[in-house]
N, C-alpha and C positions, 0 to 999 in steps of 0.2 A: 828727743828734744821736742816736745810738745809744745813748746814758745810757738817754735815754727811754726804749727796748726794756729794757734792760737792770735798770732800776728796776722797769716793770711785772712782769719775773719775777721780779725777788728778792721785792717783795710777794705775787705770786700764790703762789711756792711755798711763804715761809713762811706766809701764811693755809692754804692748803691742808693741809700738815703740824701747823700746831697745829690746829686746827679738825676734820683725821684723829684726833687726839688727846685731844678732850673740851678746849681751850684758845682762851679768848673772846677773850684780850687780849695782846697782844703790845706788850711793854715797849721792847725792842732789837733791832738785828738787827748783828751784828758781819759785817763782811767784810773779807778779806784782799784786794787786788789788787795784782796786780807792778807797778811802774814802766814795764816793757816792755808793759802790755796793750794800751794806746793807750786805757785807759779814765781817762778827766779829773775825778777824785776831786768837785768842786766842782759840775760839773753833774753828776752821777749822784746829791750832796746836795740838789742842786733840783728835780729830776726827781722823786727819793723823794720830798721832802716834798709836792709837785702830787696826785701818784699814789696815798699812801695816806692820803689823805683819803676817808671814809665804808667804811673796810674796820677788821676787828679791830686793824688796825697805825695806825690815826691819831692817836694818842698815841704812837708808836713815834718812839726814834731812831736813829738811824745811824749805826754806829761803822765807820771806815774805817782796816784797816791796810795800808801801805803796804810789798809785799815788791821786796828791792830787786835789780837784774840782778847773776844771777852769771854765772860763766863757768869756761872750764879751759883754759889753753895748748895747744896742740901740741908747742909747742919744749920749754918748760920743766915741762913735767904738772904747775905747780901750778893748783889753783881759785884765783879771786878773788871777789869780793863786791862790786859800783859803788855807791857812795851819789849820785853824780852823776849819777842814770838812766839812760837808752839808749844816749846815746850812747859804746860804749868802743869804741875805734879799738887799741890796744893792751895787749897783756897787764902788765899794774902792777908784774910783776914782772922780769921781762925785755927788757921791750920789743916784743919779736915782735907783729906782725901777725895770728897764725897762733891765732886765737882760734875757741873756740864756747861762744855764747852757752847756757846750760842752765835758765836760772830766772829768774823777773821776768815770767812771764808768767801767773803766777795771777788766778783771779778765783773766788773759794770763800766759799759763807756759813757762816763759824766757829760762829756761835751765834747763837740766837734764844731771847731771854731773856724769860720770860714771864709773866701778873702769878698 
């Protein structure tokens, strides 16, 4: 379960950066991640909430945004945009095979909102 790693550093970094900052208490912590990260929004919610218990974030929540796969043809150079996650097997507009993947693979903390 990799959440777990991944929880402990979005805590650790955001205490360290408020806490760099003269900031006792952290309110939110917003994050972005693609569709494509392979990270599973729901445990990475349980893991946070395990994790920052007894640090400035334990009254902290969790906002999670979901960025979704895009991509760009080869045949037809248009982008597309998947709301259907990972898996796209052809380009939406044309059909072609002849696909690359470009985006969906974020994992960035937006904001850490603080009291």
């Amino acid at each position: 379960m990799h959440e777990l790693s991944i929880a402990r550093s979005v805590i650790d970094l955001a205490v360290k950066n408020c806490l760099d900052n003269g900031t006792t208490t952290i309110e939110k912590i917003i994050l972005s991640i693609g569709a494509a990260s392979g990270v599973m929004p729901e445990a990475l919610s349980f893991a946070f909430d395990v994790i920052k218990q007894g640090t400035i974030a334990g009254g902290a929540a969790l906002c999670i945004n979901t960025v979704p796969v895009s991509g760009v043809c080869s045949d037809c150079t248009k982008e597309f945009v998947s709301h259907d996650g990972y898996f796209i097997i052809n380009c939406p507009h044309c059909n072609s095979a002849a696909i690359t993947v470009t985006g969906g693979f974020d994992l960035d903390m937006v904001e850490i909102d603080v009291e």
